[in-house]
TILO-973484 format. One record per residue (C-alpha): residue in three letters; x, y, z. Coordinates in pm, 1 decimal. Each point is the difference from the previous one (the first is absolute). Example, Ala and Ser with C-alpha at 12.3 -4.5 7.8 and 13.67 -1.06 7.14 Angstrom:
{"ALA"; {1230.0; -450.0; 780.0}}
{"SER"; {137.0; 344.0; -66.0}}
! end
This chain:
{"UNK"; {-984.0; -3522.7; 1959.0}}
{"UNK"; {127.1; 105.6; -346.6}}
{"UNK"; {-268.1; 112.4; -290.7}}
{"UNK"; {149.7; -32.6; -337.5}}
{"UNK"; {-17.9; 318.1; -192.9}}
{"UNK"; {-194.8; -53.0; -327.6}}
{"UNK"; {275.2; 69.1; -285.7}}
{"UNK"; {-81.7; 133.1; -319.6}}
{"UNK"; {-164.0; -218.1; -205.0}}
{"UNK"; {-226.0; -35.5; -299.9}}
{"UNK"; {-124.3; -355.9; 110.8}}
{"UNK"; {-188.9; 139.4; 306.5}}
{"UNK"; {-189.4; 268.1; -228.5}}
{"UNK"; {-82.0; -234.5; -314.4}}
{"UNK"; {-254.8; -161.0; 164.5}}
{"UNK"; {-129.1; 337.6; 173.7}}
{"UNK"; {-34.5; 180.0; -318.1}}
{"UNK"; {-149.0; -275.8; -199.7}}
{"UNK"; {-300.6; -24.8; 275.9}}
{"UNK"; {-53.7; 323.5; -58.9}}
{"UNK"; {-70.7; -36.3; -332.8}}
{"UNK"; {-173.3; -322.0; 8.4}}
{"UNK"; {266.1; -210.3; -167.7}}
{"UNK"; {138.0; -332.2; 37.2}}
{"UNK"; {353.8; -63.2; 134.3}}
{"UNK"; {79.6; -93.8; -388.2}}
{"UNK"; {-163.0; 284.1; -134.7}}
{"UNK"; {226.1; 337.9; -116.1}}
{"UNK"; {-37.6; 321.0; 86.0}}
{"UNK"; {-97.4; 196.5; -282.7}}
{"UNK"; {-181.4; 302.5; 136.3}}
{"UNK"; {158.6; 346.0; -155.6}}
{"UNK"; {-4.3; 131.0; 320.8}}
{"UNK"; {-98.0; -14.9; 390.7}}
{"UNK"; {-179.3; 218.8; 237.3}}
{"UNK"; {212.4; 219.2; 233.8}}
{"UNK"; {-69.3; -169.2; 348.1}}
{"UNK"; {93.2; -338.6; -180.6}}
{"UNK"; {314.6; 135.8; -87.1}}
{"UNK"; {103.1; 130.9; 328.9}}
{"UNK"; {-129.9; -330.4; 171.4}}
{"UNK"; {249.2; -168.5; -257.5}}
{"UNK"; {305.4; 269.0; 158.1}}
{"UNK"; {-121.7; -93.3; 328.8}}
{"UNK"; {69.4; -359.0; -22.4}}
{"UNK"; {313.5; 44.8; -166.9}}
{"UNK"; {130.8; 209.9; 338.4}}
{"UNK"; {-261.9; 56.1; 268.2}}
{"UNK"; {-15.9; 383.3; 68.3}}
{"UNK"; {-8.7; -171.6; 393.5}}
{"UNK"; {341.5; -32.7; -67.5}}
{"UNK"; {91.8; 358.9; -42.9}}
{"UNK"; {196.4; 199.8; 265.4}}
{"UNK"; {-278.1; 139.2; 240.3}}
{"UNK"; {136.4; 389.2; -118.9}}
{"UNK"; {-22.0; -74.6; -348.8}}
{"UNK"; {-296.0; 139.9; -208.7}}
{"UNK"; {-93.2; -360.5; -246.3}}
{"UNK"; {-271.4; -48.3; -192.7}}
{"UNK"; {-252.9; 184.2; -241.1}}
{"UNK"; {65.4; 357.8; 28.9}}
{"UNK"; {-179.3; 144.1; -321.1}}
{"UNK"; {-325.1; -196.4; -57.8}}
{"UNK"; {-186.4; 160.7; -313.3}}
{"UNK"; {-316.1; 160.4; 71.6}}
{"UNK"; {-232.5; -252.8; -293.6}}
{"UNK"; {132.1; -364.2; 21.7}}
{"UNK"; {228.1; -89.9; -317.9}}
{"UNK"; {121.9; -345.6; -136.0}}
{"UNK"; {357.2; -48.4; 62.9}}
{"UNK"; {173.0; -121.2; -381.4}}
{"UNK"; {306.5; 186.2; 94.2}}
{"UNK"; {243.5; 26.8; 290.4}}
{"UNK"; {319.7; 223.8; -2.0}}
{"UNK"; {259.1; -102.0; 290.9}}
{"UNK"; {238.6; 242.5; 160.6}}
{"UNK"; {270.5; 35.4; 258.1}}
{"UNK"; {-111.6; 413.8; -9.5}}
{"UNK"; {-314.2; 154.2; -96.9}}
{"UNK"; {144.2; 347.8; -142.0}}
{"UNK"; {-110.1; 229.8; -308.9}}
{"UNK"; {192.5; -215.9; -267.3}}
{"UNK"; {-190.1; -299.1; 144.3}}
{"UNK"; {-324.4; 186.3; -13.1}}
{"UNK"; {57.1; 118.1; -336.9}}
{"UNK"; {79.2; -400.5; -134.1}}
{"UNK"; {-341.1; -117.2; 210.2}}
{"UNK"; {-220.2; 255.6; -175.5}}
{"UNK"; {202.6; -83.2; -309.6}}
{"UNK"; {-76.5; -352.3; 20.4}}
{"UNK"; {-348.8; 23.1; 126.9}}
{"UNK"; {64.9; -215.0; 300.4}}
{"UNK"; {-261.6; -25.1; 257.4}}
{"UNK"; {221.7; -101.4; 286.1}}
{"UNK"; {384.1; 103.9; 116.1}}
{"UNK"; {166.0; -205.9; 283.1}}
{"UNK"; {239.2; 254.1; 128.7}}
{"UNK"; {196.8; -180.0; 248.2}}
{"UNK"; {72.0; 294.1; 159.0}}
{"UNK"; {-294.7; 149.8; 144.1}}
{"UNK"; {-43.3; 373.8; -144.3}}
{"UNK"; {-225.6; 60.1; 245.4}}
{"UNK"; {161.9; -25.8; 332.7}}
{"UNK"; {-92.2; 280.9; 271.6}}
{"UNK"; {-341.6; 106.6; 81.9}}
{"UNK"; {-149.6; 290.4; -261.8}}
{"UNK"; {-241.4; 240.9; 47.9}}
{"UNK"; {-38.4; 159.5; -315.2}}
{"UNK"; {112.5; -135.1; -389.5}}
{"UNK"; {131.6; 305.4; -162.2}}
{"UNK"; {220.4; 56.7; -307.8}}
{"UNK"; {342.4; 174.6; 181.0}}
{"UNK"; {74.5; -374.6; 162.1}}
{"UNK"; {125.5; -258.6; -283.3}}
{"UNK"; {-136.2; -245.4; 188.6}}
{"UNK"; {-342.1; 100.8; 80.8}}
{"UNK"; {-28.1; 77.8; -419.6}}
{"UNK"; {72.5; -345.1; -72.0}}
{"UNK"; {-280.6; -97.5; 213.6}}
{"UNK"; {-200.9; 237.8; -206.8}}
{"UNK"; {89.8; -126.0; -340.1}}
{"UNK"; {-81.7; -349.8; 154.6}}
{"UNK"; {-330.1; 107.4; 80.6}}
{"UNK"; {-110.2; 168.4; -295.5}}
{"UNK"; {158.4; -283.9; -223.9}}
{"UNK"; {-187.0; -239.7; 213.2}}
{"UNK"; {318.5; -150.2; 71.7}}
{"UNK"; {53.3; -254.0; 316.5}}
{"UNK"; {321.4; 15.6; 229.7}}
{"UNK"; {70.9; -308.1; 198.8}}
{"UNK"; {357.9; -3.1; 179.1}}
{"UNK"; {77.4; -346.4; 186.6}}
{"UNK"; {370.4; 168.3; 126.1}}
{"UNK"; {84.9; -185.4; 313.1}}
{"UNK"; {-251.1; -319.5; -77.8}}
{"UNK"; {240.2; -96.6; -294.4}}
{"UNK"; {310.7; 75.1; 226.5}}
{"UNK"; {-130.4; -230.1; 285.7}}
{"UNK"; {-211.1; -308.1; -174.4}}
{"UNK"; {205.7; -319.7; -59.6}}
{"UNK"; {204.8; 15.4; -419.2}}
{"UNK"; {-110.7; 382.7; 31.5}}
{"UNK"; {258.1; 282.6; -17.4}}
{"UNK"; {252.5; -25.4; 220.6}}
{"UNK"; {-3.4; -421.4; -73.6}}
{"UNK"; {98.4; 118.4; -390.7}}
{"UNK"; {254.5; 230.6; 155.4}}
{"UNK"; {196.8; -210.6; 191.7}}
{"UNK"; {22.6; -302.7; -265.5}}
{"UNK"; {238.8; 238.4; -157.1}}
{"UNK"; {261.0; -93.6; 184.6}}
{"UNK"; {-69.0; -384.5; -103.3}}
{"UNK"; {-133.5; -291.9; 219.1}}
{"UNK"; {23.2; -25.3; 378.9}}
{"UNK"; {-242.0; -40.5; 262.0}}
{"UNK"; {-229.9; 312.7; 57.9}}
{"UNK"; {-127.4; 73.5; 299.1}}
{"UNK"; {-264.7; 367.4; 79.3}}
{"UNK"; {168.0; 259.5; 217.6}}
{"UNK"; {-340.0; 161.3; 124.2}}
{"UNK"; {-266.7; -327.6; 17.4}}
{"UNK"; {-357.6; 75.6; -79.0}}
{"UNK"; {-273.0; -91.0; 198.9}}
{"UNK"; {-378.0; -126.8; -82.4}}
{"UNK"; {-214.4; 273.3; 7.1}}
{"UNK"; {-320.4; -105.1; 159.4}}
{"UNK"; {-129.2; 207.0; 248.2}}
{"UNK"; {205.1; 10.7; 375.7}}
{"UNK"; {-56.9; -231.7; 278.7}}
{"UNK"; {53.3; -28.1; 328.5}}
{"UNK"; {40.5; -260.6; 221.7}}
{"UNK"; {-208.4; -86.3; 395.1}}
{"UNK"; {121.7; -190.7; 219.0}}
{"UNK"; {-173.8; -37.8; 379.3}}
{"UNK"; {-142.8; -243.7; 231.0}}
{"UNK"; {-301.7; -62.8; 194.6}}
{"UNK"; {-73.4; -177.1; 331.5}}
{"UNK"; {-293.5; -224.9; -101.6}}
{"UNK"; {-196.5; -134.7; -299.5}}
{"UNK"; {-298.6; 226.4; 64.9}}
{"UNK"; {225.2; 331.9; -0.8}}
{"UNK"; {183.0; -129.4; -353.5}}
{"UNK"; {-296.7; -67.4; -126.0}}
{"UNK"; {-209.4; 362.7; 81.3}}
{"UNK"; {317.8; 178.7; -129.4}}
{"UNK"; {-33.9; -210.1; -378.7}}
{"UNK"; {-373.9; 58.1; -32.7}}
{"UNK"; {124.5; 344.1; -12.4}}
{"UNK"; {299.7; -28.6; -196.3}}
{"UNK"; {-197.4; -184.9; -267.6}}
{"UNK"; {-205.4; 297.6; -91.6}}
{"UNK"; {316.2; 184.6; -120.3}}
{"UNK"; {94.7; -8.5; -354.6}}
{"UNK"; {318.1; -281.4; -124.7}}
{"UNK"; {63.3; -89.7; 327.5}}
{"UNK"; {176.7; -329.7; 68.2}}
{"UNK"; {74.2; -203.1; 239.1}}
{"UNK"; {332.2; -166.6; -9.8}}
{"UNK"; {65.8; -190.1; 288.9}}
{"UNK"; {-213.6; -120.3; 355.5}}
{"UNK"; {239.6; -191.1; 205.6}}
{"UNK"; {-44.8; -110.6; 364.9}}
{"UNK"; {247.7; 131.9; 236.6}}
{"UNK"; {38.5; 23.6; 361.5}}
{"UNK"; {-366.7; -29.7; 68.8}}
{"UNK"; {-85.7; 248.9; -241.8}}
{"UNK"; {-46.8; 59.3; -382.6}}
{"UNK"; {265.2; 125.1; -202.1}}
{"UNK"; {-143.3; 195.9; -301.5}}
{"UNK"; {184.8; 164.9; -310.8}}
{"UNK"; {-199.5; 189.7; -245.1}}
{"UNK"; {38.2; 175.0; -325.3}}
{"UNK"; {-182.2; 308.7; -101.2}}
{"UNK"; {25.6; 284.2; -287.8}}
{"UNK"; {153.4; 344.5; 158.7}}
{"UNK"; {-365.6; 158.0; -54.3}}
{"UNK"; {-161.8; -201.2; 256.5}}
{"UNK"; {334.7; -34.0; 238.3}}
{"UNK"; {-209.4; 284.5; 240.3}}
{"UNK"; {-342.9; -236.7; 20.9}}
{"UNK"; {200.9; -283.8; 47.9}}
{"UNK"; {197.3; 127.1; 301.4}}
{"UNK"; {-266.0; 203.4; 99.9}}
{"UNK"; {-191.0; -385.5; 77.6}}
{"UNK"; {288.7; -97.6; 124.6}}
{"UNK"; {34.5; 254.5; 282.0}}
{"UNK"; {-300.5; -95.2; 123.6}}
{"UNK"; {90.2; -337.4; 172.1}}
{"UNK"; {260.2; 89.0; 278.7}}
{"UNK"; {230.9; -331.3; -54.0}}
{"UNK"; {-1.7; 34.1; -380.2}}
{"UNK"; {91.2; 377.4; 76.5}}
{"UNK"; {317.0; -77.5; 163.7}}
{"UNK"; {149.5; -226.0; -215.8}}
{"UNK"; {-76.3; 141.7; -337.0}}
{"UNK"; {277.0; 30.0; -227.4}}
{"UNK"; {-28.1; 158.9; -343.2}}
{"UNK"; {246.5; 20.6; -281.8}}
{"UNK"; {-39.7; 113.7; -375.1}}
{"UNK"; {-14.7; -289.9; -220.9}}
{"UNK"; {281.9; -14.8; -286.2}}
{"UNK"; {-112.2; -55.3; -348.9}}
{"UNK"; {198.2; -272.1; -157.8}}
{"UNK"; {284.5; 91.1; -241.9}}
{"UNK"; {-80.9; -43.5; -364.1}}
{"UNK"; {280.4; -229.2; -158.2}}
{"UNK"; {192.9; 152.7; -269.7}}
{"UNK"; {-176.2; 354.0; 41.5}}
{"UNK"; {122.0; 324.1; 150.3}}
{"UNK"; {297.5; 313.4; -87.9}}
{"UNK"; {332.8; -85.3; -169.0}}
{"UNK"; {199.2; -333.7; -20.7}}
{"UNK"; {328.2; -134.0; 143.8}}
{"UNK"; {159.8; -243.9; -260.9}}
{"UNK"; {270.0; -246.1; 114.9}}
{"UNK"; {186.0; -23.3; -347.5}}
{"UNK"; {57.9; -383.5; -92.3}}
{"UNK"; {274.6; 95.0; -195.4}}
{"UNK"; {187.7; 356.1; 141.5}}
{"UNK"; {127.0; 212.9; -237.5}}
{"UNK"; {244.2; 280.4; 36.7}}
{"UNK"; {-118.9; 384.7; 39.3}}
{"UNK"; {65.3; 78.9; -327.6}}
{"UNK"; {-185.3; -317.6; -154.6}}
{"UNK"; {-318.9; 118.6; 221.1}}
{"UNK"; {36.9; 329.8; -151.1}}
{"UNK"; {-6.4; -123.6; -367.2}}
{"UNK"; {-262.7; -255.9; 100.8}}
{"UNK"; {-210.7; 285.7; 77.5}}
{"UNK"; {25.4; 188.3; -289.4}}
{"UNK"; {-61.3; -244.4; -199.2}}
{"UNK"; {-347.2; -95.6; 216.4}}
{"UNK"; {-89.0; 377.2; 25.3}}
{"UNK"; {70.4; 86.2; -356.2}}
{"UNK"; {293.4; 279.1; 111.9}}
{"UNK"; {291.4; 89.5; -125.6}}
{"UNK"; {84.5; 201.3; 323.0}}
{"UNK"; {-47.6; -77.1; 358.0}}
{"UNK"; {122.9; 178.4; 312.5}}
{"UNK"; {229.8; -224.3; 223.4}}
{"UNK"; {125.1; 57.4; 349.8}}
{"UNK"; {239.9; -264.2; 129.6}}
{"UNK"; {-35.1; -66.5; 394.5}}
{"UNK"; {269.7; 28.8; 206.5}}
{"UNK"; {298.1; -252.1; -70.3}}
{"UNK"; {-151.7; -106.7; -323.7}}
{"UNK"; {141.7; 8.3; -364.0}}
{"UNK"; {-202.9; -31.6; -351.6}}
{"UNK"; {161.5; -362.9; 60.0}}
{"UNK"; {-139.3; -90.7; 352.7}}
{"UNK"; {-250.1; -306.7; -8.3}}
{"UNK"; {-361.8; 42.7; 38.8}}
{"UNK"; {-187.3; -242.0; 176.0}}
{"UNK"; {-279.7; 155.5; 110.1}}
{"UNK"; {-227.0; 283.7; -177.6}}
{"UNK"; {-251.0; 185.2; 166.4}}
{"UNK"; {-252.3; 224.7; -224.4}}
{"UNK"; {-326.3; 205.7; 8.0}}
{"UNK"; {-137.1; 216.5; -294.1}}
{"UNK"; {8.2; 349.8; -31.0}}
{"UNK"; {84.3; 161.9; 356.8}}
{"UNK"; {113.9; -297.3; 194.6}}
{"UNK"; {221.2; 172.7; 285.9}}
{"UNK"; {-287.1; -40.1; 275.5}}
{"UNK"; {-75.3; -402.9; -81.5}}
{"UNK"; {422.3; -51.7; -48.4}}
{"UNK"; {105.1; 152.5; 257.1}}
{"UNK"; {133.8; -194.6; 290.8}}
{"UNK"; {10.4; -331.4; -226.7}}
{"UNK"; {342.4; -126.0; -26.0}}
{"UNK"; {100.2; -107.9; -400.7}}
{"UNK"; {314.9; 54.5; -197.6}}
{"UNK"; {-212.6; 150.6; -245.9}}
{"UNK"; {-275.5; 250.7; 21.7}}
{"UNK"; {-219.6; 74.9; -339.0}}
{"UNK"; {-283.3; 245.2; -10.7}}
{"UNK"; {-92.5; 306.6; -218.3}}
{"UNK"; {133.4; 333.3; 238.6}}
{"UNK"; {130.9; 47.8; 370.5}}
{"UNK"; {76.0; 304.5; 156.1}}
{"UNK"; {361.4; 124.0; 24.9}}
{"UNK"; {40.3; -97.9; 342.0}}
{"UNK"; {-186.8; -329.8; -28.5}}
{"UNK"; {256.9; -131.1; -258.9}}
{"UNK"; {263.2; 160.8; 263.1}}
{"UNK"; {-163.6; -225.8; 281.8}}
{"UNK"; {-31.5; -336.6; -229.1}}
{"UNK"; {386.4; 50.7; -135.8}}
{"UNK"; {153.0; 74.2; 357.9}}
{"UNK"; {-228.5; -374.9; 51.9}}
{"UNK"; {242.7; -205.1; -220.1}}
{"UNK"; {-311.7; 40.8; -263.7}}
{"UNK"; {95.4; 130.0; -391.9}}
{"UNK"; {-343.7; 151.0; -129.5}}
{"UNK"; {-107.0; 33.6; -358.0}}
{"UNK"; {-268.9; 267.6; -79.2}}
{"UNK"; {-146.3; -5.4; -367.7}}
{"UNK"; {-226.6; 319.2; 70.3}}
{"UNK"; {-388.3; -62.9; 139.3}}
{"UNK"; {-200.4; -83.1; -253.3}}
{"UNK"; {303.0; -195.6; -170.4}}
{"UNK"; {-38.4; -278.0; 258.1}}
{"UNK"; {-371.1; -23.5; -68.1}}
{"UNK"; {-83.9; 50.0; -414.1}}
{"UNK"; {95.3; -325.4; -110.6}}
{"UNK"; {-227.1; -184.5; 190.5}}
{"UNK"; {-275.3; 100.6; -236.0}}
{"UNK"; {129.4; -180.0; -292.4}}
{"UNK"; {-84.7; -317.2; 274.4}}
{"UNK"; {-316.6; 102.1; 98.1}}
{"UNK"; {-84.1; 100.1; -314.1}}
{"UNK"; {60.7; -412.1; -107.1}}
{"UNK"; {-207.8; -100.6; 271.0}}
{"UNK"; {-302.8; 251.0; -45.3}}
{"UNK"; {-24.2; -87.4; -342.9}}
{"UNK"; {11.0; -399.7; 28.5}}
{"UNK"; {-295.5; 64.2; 314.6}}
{"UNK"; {-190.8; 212.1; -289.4}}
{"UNK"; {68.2; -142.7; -295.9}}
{"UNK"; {-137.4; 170.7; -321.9}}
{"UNK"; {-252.4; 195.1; 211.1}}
{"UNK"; {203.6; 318.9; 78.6}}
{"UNK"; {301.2; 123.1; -154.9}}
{"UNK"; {288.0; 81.0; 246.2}}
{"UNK"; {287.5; 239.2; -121.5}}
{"UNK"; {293.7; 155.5; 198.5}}
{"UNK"; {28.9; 376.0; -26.4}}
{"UNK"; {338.2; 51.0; -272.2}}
{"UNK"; {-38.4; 415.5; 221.9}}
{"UNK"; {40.7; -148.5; 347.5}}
{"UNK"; {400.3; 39.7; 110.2}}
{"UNK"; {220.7; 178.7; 322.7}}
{"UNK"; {-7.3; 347.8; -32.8}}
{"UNK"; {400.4; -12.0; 111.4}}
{"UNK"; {247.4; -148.2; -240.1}}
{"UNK"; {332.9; -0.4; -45.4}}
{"UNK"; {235.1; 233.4; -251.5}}
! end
């Protein structure tokens, strides 16, 4: 079974917001501003944090101590001092960093780590952090979507699926000998919690049984099982898989409808990333005039979801010397446009959609501090 990955979209949240505030569909939204949790349930729609790698830190990270109406929200690829320095500057209550500057457990906030002082400007500013980082590169017309429809149209297809969320499950299956045994064995089942029964089927004299169950009651649920000697020796039990969510999950392959040369798909990418350098490395019997058909891409450090995928073309932000070495000796020319290169524009997007979803209600503004610390002389 496929689950379609919500998109962004400001005609899911209209309705939402307006509920909230008591309004008609027809009515406009003319609030100067919206409480903090409202916002972030507003993010969350627009890319479900359930979609973030499992290592990834997502969320609120700096929640201010006295709640504060959100009227302003400052969007960054980086949170660093210059992007402090505009947020205070601007009085914004809330910075999406899509990078998360908090990343690795702390155990103290103290001024010799730049990080940690950001945290503590936050803080006493009563300044919010929210970083959505590997929701907006997963969800469906999210990051790595806008990345890839640089190269022009062609049909995209995820490298790493996503999968629903919900909790794990685990699937039953046993037999009994007669009615009477099937029967004591569900009167005991039943008292466990979202158990279900999928299937009683008569078979060779017996009952054939196949049951669901979430992983925290997997141990009751054998542990009943166990109990009747037949049902012991044919039970069978095997993790559930939760079903793929369409459209969702890490990088994109793009089968170009129209393939362009090497060369073209480096000036197409400029012009997408706003660059007026990239780096190029041409795989192994290619030329800047060798066709590309097929483009594979993931934001910022995409060697661990492109490796192994087979593409003329590779795109992402930085690989390792010896991962472009292994994707060139492939037959695959890469183009690198530094990390956070691959990712920045995407907030001009998002920026679109957030503000359409909010309307008047909350201004949204793109940090003009926010750039790569490497560039090119």
């Amino acid at each position: 079974m496929l689950l379609r990955c919500r998109e962004f979209s400001g005609r899911l949240l209209r309705p939402l917001l307006q509920k909230q505030r008591g309004l008609s569909s027809h009515q406009p939204l003319l609030s100067a501003h919206m409480d903090l949790p409202m916002v972030l349930e507003v993010l969350e729609r627009l890319a479900p944090l359930s979609l973030a790698e499992s290592w990834d830190n997502v969320g609120l990270l700096v929640e201010p101590s006295k709640p504060r109406r959100v009227s302003s929200i400052l969007l960054t690829n980086d949170l660093t001092a210059a992007v402090m320095d505009e947020a205070e500057a601007l009085h914004c209550q809330l910075i999406v960093s899509y990078h998360p500057p908090l990343f690795r457990p702390i155990k103290r906030l103290l001024q010799r780590d730049w990080k940690q002082r950001l945290v503590l400007r936050a803080v006493e500013a009563g300044i919010a952090i929210f970083s959505p980082h590997t929701a907006w590169d997963s969800v469906q017309g999210g990051l790595n979507d806008w990345l890839v429809a640089g190269m022009g149209e062609g049909s995209v297809s995820v490298l790493k699926q996503a999968h629903s969320s919900g909790p794990q499950k685990h699937r039953l299956e046993f037999c009994c000998e007669t009615d009477a045994a099937l029967q004591r064995l569900l009167e005991q089942l039943r008292l466990l919690e979202d158990l279900q029964c999928a299937a009683v089927r008569s078979e060779g004299g017996g009952q054939q049984v196949v049951l669901t169950c979430p992983s925290s009651e997997l141990t009751a649920a054998a542990q009943i099982l166990l109990t009747d000697p037949h049902a012991s020796r044919c039970l069978n039990i095997t993790q559930v898989q939760p079903p793929p969510l369409l459209g969702c999950g890490q990088g994109r392959l793009s089968v170009l409808d129209q393939p362009v040369s090497v060369s073209t798909a480096v000036q197409k990418m400029k012009t997408h990333l706003g660059l007026s350098h990239l780096r190029l490395a041409l795989g192994d019997q290619h030329t800047l005039g060798s066709l590309v058909k097929t483009v594979a891409v993931c934001a910022g450090s995409g060697a661990s979801v492109l490796q192994r995928v087979k593409a003329d073309l590779f795109i992402t932000g930085e690989m390792s010397h010896h991962e472009v070495l292994d994707a060139v000796s492939a037959g695959t020319s890469v183009i690198l446009s530094e990390h956070s290169n691959s990712e920045r524009g995407f907030l001009t997007v998002f920026r679109q959609r957030l503000t359409a979803v909010l309307d008047k209600t909350v201004s949204v503004e793109i940090s003009r501090r926010d750039r790569d610390p490497l560039q090119v002389l």
